[in-house]
PQR file with spaces between the fields and no chain letter, atoms N, CA, C, O and H, PARSE charges and radii, in Angstrom:
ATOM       1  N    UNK     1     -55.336   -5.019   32.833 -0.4000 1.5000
ATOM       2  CA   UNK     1     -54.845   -3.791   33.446 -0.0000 2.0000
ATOM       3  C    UNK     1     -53.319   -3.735   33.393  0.5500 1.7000
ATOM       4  O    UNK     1     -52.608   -2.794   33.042 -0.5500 1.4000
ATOM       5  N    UNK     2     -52.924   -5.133   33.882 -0.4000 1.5000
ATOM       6  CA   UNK     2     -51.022   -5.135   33.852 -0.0000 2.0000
ATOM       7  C    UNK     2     -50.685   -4.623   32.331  0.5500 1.7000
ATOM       8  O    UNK     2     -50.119   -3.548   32.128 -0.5500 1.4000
ATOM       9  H    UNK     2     -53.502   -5.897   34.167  0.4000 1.0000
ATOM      10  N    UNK     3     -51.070   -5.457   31.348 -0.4000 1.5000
ATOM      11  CA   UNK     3     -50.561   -5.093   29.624 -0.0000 2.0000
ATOM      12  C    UNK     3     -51.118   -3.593   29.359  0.5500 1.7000
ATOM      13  O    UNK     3     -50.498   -2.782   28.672 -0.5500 1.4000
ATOM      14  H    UNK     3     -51.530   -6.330   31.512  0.4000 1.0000
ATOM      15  N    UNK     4     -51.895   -3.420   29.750 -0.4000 1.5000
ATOM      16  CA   UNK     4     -52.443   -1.236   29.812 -0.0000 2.0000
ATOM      17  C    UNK     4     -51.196   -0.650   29.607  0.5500 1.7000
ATOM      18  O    UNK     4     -50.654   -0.093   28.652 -0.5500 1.4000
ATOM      19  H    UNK     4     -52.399   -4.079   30.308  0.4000 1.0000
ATOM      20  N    UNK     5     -50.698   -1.077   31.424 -0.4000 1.5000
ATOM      21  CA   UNK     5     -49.589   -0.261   32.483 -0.0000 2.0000
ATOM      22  C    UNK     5     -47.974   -0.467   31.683  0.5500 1.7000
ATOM      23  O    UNK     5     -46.959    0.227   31.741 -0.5500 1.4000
ATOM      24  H    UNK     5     -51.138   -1.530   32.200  0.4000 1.0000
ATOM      25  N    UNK     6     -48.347   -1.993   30.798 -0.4000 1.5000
ATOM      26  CA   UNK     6     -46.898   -2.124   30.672 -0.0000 2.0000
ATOM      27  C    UNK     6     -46.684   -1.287   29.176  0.5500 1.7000
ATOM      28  O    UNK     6     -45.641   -0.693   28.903 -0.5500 1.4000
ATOM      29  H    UNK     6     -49.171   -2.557   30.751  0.4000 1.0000
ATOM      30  N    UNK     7     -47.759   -1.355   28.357 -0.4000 1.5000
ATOM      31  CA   UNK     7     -47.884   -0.645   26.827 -0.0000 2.0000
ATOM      32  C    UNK     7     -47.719    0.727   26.835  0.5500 1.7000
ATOM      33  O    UNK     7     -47.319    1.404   25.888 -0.5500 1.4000
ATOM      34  H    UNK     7     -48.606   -1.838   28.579  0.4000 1.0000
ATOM      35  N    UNK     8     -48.164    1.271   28.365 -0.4000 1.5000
ATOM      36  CA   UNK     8     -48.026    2.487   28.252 -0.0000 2.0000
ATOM      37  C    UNK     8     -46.595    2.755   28.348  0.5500 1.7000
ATOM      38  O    UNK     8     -45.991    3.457   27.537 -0.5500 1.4000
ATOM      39  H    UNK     8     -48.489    0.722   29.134  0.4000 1.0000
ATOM      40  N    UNK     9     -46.023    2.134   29.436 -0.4000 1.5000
ATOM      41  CA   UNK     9     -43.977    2.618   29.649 -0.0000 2.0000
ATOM      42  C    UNK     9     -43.881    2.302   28.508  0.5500 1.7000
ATOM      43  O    UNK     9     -44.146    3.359   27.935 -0.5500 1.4000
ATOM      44  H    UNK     9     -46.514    1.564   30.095  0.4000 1.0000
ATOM      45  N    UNK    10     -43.560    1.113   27.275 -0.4000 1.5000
ATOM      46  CA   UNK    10     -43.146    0.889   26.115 -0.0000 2.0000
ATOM      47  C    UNK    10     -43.513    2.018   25.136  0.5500 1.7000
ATOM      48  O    UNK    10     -42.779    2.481   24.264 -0.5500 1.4000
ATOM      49  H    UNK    10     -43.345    0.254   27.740  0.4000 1.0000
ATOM      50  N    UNK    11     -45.044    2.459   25.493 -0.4000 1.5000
ATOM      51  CA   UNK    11     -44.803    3.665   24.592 -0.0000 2.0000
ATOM      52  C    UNK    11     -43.959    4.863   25.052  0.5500 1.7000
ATOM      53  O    UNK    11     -43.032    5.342   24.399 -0.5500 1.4000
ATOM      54  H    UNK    11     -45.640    2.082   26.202  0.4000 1.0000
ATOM      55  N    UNK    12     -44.391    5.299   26.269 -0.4000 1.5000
ATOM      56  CA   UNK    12     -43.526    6.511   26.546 -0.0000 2.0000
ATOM      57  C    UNK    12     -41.597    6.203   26.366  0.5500 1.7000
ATOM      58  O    UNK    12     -40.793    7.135   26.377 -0.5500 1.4000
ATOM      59  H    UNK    12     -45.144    4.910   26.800  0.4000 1.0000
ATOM      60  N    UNK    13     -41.363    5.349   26.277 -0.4000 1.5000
ATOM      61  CA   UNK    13     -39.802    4.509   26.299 -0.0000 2.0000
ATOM      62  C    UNK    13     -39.302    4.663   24.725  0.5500 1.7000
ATOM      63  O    UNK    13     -38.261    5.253   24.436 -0.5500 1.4000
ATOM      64  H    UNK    13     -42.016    4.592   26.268  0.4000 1.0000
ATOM      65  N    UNK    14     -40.225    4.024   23.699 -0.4000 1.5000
ATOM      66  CA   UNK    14     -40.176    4.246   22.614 -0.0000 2.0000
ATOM      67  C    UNK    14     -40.627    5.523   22.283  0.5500 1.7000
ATOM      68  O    UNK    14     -39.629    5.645   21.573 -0.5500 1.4000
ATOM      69  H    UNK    14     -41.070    3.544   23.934  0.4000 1.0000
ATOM      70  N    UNK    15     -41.223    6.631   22.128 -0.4000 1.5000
ATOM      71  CA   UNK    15     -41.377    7.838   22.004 -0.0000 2.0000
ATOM      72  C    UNK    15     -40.258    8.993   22.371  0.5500 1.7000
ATOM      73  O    UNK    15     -40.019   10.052   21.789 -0.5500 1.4000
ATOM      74  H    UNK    15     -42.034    6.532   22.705  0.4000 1.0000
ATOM      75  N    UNK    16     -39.576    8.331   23.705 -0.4000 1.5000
ATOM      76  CA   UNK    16     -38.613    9.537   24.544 -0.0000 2.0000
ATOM      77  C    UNK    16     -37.210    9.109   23.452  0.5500 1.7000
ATOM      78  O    UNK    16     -36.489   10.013   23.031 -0.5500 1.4000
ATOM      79  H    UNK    16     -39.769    7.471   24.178  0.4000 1.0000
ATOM      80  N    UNK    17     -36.980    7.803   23.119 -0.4000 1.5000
ATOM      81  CA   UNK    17     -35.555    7.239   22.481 -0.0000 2.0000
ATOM      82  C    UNK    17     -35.896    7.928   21.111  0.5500 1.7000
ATOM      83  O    UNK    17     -35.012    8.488   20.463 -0.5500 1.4000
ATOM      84  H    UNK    17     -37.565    7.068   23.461  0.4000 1.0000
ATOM      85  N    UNK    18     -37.671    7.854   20.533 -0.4000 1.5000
ATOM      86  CA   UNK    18     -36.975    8.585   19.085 -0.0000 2.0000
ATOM      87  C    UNK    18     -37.200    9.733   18.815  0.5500 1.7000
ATOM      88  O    UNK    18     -37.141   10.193   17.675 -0.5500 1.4000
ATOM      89  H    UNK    18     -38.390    7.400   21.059  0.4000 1.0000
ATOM      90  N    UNK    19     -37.444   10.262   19.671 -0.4000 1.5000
ATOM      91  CA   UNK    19     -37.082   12.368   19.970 -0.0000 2.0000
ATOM      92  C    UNK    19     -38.444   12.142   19.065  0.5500 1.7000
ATOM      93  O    UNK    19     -38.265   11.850   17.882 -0.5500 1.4000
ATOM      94  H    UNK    19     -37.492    9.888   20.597  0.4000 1.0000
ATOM      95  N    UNK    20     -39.485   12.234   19.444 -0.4000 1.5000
ATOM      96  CA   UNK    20     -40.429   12.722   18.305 -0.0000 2.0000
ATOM      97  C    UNK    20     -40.582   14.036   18.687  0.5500 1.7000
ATOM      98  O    UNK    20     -40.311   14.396   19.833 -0.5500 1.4000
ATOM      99  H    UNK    20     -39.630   12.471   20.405  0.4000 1.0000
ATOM     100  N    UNK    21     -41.051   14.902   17.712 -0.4000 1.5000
ATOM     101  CA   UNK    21     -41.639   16.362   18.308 -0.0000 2.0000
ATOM     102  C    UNK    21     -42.731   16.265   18.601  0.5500 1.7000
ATOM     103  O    UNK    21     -43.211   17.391   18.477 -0.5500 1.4000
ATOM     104  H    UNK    21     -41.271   14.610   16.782  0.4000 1.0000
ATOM     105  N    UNK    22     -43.665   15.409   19.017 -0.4000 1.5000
ATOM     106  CA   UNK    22     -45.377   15.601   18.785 -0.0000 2.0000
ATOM     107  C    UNK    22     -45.191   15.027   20.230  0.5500 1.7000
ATOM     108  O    UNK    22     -45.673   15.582   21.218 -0.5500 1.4000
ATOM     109  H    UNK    22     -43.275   14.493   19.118  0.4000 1.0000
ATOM     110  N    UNK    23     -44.779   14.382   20.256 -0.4000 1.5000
ATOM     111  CA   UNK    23     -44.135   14.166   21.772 -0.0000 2.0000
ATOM     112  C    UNK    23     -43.995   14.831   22.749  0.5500 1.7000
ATOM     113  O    UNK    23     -44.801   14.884   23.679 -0.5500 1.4000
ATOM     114  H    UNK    23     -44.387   13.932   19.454  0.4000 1.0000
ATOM     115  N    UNK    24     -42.598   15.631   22.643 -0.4000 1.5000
ATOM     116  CA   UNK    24     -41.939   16.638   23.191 -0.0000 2.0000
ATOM     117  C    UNK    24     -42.452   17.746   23.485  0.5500 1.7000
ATOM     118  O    UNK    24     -42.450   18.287   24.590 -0.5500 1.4000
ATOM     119  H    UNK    24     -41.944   15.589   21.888  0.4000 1.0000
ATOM     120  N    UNK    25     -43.145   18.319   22.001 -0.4000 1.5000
ATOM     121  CA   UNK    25     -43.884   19.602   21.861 -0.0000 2.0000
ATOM     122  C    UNK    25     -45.144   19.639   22.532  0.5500 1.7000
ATOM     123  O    UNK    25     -45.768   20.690   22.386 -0.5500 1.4000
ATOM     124  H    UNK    25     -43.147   17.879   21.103  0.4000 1.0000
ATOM     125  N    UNK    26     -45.857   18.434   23.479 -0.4000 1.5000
ATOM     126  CA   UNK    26     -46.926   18.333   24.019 -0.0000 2.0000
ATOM     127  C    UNK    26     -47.366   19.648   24.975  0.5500 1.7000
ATOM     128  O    UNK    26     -46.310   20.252   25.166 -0.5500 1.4000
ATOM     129  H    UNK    26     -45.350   17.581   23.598  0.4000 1.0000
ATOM     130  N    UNK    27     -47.817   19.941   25.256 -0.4000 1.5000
ATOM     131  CA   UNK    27     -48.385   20.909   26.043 -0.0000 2.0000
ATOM     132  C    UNK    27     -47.814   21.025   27.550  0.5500 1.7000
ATOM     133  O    UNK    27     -47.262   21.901   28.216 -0.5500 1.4000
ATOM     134  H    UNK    27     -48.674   19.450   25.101  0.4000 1.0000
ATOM     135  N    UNK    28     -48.227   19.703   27.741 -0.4000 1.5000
ATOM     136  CA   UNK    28     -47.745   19.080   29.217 -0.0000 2.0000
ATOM     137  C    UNK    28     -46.739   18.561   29.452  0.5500 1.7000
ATOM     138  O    UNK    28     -46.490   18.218   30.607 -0.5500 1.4000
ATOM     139  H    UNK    28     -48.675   18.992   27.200  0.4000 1.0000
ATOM     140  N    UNK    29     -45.581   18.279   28.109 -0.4000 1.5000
ATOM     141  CA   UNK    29     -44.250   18.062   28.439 -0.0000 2.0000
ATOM     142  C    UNK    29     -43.377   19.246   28.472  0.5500 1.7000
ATOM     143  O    UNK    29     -42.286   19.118   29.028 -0.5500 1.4000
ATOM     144  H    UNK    29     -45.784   18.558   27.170  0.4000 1.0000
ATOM     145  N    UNK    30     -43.730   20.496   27.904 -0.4000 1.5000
ATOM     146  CA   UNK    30     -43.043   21.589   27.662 -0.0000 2.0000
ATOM     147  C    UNK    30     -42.207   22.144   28.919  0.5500 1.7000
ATOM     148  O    UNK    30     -41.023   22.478   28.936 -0.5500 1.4000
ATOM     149  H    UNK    30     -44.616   20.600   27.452  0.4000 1.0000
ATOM     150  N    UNK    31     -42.942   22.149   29.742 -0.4000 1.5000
ATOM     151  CA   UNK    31     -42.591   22.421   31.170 -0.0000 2.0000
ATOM     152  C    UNK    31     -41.348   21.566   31.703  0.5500 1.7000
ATOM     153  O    UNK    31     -40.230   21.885   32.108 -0.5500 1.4000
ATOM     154  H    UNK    31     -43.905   21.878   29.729  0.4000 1.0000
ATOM     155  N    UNK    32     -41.943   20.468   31.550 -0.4000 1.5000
ATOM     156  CA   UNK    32     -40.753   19.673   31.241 -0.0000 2.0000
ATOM     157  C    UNK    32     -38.996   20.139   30.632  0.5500 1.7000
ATOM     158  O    UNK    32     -37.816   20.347   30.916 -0.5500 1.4000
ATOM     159  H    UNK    32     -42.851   20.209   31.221  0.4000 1.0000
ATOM     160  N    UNK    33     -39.801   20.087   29.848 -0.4000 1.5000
ATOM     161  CA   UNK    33     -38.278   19.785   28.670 -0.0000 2.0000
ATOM     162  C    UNK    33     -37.944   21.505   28.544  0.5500 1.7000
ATOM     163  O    UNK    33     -36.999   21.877   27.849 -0.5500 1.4000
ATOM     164  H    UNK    33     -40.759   19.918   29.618  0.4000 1.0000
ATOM     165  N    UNK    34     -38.723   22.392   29.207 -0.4000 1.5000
ATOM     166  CA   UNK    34     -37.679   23.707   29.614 -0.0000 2.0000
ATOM     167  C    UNK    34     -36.876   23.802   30.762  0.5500 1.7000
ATOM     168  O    UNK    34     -35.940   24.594   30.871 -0.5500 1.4000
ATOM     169  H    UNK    34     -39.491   22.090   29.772  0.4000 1.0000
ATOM     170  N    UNK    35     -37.223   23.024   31.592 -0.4000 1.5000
ATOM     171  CA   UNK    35     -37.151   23.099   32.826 -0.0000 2.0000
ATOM     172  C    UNK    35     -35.842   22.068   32.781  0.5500 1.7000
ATOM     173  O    UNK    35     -34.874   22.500   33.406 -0.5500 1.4000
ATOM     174  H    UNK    35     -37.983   22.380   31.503  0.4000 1.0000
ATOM     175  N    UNK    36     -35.653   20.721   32.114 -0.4000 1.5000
ATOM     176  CA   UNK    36     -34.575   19.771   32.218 -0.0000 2.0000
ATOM     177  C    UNK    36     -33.390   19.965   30.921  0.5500 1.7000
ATOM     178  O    UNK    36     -32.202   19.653   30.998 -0.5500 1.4000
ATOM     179  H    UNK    36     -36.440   20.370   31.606  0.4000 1.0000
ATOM     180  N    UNK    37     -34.192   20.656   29.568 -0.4000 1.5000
ATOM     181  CA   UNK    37     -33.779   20.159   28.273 -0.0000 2.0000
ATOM     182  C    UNK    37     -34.441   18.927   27.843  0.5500 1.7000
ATOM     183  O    UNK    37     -35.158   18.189   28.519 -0.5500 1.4000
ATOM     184  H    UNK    37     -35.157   20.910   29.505  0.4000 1.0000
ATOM     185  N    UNK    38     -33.994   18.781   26.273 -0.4000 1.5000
ATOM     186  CA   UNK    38     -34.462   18.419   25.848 -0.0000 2.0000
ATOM     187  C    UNK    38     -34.350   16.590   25.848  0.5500 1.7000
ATOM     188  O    UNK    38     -35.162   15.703   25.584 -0.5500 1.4000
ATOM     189  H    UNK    38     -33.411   19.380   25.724  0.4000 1.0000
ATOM     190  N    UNK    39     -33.034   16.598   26.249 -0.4000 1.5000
ATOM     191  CA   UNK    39     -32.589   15.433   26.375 -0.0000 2.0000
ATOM     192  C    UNK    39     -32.521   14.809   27.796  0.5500 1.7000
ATOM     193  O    UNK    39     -32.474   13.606   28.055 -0.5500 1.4000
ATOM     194  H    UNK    39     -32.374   17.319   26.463  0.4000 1.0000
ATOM     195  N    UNK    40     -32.525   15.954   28.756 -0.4000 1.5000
ATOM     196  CA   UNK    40     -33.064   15.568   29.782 -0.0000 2.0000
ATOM     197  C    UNK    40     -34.130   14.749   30.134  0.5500 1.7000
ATOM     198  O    UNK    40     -34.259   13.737   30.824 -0.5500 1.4000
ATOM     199  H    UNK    40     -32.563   16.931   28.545  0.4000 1.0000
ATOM     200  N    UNK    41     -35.022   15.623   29.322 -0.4000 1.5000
ATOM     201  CA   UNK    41     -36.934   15.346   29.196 -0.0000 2.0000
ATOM     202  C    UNK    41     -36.748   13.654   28.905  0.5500 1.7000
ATOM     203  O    UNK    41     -37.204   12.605   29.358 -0.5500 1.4000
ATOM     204  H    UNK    41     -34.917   16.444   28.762  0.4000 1.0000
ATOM     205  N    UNK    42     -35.550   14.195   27.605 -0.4000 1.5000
ATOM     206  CA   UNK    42     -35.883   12.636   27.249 -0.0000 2.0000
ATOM     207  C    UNK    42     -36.092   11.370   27.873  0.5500 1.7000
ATOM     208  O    UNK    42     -36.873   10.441   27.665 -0.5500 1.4000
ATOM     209  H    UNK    42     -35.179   15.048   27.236  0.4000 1.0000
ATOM     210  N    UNK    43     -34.690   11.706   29.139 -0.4000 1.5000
ATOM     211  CA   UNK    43     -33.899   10.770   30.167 -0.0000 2.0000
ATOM     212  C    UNK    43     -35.238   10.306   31.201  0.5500 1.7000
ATOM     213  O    UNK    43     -35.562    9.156   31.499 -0.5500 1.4000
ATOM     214  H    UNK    43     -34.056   12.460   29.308  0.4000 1.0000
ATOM     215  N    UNK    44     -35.799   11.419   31.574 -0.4000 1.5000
ATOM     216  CA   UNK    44     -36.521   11.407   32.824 -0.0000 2.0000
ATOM     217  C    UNK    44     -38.224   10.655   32.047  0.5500 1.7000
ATOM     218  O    UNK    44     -39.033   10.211   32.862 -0.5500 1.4000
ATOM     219  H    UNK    44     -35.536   12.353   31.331  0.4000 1.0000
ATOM     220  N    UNK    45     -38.611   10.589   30.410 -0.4000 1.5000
ATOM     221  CA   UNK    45     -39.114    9.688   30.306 -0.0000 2.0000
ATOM     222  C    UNK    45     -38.865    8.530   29.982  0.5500 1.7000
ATOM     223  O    UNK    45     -39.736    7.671   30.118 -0.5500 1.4000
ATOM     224  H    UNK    45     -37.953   10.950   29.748  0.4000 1.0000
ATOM     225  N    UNK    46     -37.792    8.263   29.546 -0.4000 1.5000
ATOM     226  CA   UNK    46     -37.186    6.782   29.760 -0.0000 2.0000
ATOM     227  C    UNK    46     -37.369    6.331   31.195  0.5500 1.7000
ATOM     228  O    UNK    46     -37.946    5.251   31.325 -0.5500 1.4000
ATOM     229  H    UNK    46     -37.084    8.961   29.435  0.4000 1.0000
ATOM     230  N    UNK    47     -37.086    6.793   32.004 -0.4000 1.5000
ATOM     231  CA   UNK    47     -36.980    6.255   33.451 -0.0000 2.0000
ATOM     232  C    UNK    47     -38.606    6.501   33.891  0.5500 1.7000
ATOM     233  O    UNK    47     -39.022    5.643   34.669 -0.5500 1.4000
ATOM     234  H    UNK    47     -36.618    7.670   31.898  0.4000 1.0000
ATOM     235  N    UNK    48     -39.312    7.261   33.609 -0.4000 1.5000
ATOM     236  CA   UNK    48     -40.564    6.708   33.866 -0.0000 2.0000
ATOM     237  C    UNK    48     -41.576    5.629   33.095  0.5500 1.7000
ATOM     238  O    UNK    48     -42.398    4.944   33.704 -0.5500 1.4000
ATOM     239  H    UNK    48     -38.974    7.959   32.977  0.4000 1.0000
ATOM     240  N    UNK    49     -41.404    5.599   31.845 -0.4000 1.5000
ATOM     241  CA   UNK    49     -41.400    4.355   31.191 -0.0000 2.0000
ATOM     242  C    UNK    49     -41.131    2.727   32.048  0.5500 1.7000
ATOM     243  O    UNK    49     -41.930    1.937   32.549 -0.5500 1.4000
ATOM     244  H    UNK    49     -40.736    6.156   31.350  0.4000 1.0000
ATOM     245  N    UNK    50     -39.455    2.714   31.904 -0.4000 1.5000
ATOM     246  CA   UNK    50     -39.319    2.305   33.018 -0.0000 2.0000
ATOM     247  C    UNK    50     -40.167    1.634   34.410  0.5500 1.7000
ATOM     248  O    UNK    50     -40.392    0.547   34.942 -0.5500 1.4000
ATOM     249  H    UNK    50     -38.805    3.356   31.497  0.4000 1.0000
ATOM     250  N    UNK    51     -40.362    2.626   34.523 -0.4000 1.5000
ATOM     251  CA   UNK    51     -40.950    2.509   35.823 -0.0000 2.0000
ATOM     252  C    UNK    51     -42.533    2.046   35.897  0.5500 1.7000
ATOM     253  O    UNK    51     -43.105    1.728   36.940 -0.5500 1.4000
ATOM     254  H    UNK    51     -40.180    3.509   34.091  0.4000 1.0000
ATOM     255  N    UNK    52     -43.054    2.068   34.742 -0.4000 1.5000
ATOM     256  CA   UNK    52     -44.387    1.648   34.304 -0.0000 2.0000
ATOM     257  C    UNK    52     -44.645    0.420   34.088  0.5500 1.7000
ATOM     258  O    UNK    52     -45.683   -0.161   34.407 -0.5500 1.4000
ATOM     259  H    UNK    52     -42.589    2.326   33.895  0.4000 1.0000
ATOM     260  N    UNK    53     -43.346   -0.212   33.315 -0.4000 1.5000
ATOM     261  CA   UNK    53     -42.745   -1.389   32.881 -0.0000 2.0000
ATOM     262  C    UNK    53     -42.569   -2.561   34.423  0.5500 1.7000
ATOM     263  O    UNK    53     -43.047   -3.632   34.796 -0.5500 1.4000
ATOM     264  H    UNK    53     -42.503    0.260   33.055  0.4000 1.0000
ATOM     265  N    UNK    54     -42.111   -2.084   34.654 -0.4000 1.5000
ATOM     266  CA   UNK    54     -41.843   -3.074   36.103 -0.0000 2.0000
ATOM     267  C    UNK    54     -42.929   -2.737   37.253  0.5500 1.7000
ATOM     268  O    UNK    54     -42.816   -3.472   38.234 -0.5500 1.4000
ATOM     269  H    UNK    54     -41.723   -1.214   34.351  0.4000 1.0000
ATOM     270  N    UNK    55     -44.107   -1.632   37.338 -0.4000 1.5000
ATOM     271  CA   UNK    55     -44.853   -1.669   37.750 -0.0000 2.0000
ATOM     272  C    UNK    55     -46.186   -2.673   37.432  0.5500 1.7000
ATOM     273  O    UNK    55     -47.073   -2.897   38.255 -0.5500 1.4000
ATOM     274  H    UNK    55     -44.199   -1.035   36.541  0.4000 1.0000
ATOM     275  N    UNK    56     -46.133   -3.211   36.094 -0.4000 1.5000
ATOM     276  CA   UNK    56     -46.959   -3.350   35.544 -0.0000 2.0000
ATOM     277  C    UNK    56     -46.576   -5.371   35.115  0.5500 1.7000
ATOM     278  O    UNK    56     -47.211   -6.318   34.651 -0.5500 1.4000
ATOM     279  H    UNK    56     -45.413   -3.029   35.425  0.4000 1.0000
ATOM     280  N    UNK    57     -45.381   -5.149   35.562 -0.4000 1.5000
ATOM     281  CA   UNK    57     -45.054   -6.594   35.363 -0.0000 2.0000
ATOM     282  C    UNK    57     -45.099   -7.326   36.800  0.5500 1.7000
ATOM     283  O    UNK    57     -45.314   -8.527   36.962 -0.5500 1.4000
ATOM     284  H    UNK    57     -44.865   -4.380   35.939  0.4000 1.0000
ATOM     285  N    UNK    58     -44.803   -6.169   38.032 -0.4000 1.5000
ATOM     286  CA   UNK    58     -44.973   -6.810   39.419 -0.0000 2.0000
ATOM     287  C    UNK    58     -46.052   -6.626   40.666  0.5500 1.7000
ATOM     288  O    UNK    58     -46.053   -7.180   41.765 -0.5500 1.4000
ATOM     289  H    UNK    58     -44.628   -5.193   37.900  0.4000 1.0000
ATOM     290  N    UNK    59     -47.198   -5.410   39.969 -0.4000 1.5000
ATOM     291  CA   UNK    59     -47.906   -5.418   40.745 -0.0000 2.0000
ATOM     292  C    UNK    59     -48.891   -6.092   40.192  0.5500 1.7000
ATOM     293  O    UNK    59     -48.863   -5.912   38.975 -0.5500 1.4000
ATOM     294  H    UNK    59     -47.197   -4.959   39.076  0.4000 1.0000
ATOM     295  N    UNK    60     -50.125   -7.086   40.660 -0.4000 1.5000
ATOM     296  CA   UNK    60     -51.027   -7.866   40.354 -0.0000 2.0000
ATOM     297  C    UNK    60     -52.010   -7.155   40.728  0.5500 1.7000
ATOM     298  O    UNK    60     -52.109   -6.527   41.782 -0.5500 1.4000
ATOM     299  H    UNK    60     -50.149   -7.232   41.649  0.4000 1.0000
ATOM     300  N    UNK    61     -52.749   -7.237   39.885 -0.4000 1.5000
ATOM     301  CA   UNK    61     -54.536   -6.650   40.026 -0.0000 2.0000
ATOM     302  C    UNK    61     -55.410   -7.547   40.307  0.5500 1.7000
ATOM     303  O    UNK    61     -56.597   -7.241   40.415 -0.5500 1.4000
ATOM     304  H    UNK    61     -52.668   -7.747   39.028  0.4000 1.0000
């Protein structure tokens, strides 16, 4: 479950740093990334990445 939680921030972390459009253009990020920009979007999934990352390295299942 921890390596799930942590693969998932690494992906969203790696995805937000290389601007993909398939990414960005998601349905459910759009809102997003009108609402912050684009680079915003980016910022705010880095930091949830992030946050997946150290969730996933310190909470134990």
């Amino acid at each position: 479950m921890n390596i799930a939680i942590i693969l998932c921030g690494v992906f969203c972390i790696f995805c937000a740093y290389k601007d993909y459009d398939w990414f960005m253009n998601n349905y459910k990020a759009r809102p997003l990334v009108k609402l912050l920009g684009r680079n915003g979007a980016r910022v705010f999934y880095i930091i949830i990445g992030i946050m997946f990352v150290l969730c996933g390295i310190f909470i134990k299942v």
